[in-house]
N, C-alpha and C positions, 0 to 999 in steps of 0.2 A: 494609155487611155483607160484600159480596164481595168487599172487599180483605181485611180481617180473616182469611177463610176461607181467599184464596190466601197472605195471611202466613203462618196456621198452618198449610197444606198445605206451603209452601215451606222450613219450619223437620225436615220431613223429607224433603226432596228433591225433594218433588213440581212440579212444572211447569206452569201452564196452554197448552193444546195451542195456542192462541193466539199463545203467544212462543218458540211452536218455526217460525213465519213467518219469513220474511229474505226481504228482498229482491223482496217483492209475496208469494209463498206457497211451501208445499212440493212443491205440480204444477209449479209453474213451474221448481224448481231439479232436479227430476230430471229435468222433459222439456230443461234446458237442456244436463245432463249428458248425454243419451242423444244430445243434436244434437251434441256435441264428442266423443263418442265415435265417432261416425257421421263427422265430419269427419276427423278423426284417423286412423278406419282404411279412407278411402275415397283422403284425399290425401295421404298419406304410409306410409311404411314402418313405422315407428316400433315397430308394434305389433308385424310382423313381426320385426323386427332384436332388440327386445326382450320376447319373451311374457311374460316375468312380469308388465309392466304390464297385460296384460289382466287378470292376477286381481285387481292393484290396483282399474280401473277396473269389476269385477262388483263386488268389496266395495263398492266407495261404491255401486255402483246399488242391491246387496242393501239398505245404510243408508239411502238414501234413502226406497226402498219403504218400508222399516220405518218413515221417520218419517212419511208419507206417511199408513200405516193408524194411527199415534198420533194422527195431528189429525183425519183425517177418516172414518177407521172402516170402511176401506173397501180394498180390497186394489186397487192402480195393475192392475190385470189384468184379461183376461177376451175374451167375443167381443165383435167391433164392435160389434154394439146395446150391450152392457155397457160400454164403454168409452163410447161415444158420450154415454149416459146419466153415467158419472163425470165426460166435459167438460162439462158443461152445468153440474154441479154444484159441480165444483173445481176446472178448469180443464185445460187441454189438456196430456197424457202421451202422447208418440209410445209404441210398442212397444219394448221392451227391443231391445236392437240381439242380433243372435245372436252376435257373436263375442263375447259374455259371456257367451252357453252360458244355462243354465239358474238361476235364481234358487237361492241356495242357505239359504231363512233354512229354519228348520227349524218356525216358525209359520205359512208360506205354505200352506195350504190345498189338498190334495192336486189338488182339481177344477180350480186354475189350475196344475200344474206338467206337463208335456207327458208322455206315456209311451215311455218311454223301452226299455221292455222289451225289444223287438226289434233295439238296438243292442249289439252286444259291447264289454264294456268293452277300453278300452286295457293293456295290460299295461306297466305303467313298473317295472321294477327296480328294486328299493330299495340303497343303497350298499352293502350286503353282498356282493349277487348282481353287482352291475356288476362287482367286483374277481374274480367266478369263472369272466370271460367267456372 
């Protein structure tokens, strides 16, 4: 019976959160991603010489996270007791490393995103204003 259901679930796109796994699970591939990110911009320059790969490397953390609460219903976030309590359950997620800045999905759950309020934002020129410099 419950292949029947995942064929006809599968006939519109649907998934079982199951074989959204690789490679042992989905904790395992974003705390793997946060520990190569951590390497990456602890022993090399890389990220400095080129920053756009940080937004690269926050998009795949954001996707991760995102696939992370599709299997296990549960946002990779929060204080120590709360995370401690997710390792037990789905397996170990270091902290988002910070030079990816702030999680940007727009489903993330305001109580895990830091406040930020008291920071001025950056003012970057947009290519109009650069040329009236």
């Amino acid at each position: 019976m419950k292949a029947v259901v995942e064929a006809l679930l599968g006939r519109f796109g649907f998934v079982p959160a199951h074989q959204l796994h690789f490679a042992r699970n989905v904790a395992k591939r974003l705390d793997e991603h946060r520990e190569l990110v951590e390497a990456i911009s602890e022993h090399t320059s890389l990220l400095d010489d080129r920053e756009w790969h940080v937004g690269h490397l926050a998009a795949q953390d954001d996707y991760l996270m995102r696939l992370y609460y599709l299997v296990n219903r549960e946002w990779p976030c929060g204080d120590e007791r709360r995370m401690q309590e997710l390792r037990a359950r789905f397996g170990h997620v270091r902290p988002r490393p910070s030079i990816l800045g702030v999680c940007a999905l727009p489903e993330l759950p305001a109580r895990f995103k830091p406040d930020l309020s008291h920071v001025k934002e950056m003012h970057r020129p947009n290519k109009a204003q650069e040329g009236d410099s």
